[in-house]
C-alpha positions, 0 to 999 in steps of 0.5 A: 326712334320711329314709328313704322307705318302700316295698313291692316284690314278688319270688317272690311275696313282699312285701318292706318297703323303705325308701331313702335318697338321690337313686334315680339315684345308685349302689346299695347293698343292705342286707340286715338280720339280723332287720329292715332296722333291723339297718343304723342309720338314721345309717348308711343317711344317711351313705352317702346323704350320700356319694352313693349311693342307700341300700336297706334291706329286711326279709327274708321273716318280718320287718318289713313283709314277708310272714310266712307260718309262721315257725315253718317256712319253706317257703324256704331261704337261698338262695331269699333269695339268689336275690331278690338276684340281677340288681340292680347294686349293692353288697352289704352284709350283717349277722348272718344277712344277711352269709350271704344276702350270701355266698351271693348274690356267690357265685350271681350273681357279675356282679349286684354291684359290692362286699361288705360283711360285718358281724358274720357268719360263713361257715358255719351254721347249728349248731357251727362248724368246728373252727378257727372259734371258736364262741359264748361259752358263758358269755355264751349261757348268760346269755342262755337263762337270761333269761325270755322275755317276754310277746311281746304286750306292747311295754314287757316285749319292749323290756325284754328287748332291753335286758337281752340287749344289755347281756348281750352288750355292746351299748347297751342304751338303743340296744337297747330303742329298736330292739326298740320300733321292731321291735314297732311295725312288726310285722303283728299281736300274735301272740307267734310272729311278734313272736319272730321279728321280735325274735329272727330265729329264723326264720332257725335253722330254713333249710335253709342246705346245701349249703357255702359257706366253700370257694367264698369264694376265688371272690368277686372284688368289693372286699369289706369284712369289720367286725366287733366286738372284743367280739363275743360271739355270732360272735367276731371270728376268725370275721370273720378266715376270711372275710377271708382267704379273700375274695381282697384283702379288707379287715378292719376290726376295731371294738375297742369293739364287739360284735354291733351297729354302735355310733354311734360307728363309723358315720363308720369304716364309712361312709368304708371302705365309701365306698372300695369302689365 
């Protein structure tokens, strides 16, 4: 199965689509960390598979979708938030896209029928709260040690990926093919933009205010919580909060993943986020 890839137009923005599954069946939205490709393609087909209609996006600044400056976006996390709204469907969100996914059940409560939060955390952006655990320092400080590379040049950023993956304990054959994809569709060579369709740096800049961690008790919608053992970059006890605070959520914990979903745990996924709605 393939994905059939689209254009759709919200706030006066482009948005990159592609959607997998029968366009009658039940909706699930996902919403990417840097690109859409932050959902594996395995995963958008299994759930087609399991009778849905599967919709993966880039955000604004990534991907196929308008990119204006991403050095200073004129938007703020809620303005992402905002596209969300209206659209019956079951949220799922990764990385960044788990704190748009928050932020959207939580603004527009009758829009969705589930959540799904994978590998994020409810606060951001900067240092955590004090009983959240913060990024591993050792494993950040590998990571900015790592030479940027020459962001025109498809084999040296596919290279890079790979060796920040293996930094964070991620595959990194999985990571280079990815970050290949991610250059190829990405609009023009320019290393700003190239850096954040990689990188999400975009996404370090929104102005995130005001709270939201104090408001997940209000969240009402079957919600699953994955997250990975070995997750490095938001560890695990950070996917532990959000789960004790969503009323009746569910905590599925990958013990041998870190900050991607391996192929290994598509099945385990699939099947749990299957159960929601």
């Amino acid at each position: 199965m393939t994905g059939h890839i689209t254009i759709a137009k919200a706030n006066g923005v482009t948005f990159g689509v592609e959607s997998f599954g029968a366009d009658d069946a039940p909706l699930v939205l996902l919403v990417g960390g840097t690109t859409m490709l932050s959902w594996p393609d395995a995963l958008c087909e299994r759930l087609a598979d399991g009778g849905r209609r599967v919709v993966r996006y880039d955000l604004r600044d990534s991907g196929a979708s308008t990119t204006r400056d991403p050095e200073a976006p004129a938007y703020t996390l809620r303005d992402l938030a905002d596209v969300l709204g209206g659209r019956p469907a079951h949220l799922a969100g990764v990385g960044v896209g788990g704190m748009v996914a928050q932020v959207a059940v939580l603004d527009h409560p009758d829009a969705f029928s589930a959540l799904t939060l994978v590998g994020t955390r409810a606060v951001a952006p900067g240092p955590p709260d004090d009983d959240l655990p913060d990024h591993d320092q050792a494993t950040m400080g590998r990571l900015f040690a790592h030479a940027m590379p020459d962001w025109s040049d498809r084999e040296a950023v596919a290279d890079f990926a790979a060796a920040g993956a293996e930094i964070l304990g991620d595959d990194p054959v999985a990571a280079r093919e990815v970050a290949a994809r991610i250059w190829d569709r990405t609009p023009g060579t320019a290393p700003a933009v190239q850096m954040a369709n990689q990188l999400g740096m975009v996404f370090s800049r929104l102005d995130c205010t005001p709270r939201w961690r104090e408001r997940l008790p209000e969240i009402k919608l079957p919600t699953l919580v994955v997250h990975g053992r070995r997750d490095r970059f938001f560890p695990v006890g950070n996917a532990e909060a959000i789960a004790r605070e969503i009323p009746g959520a569910r905590l599925l914990v990958l013990e041998e993943a870190a900050t991607t979903i391996p192929d290994t745990a598509v099945g385990e996924i699939t099947r749990a986020m299957l159960t929601l709605a």
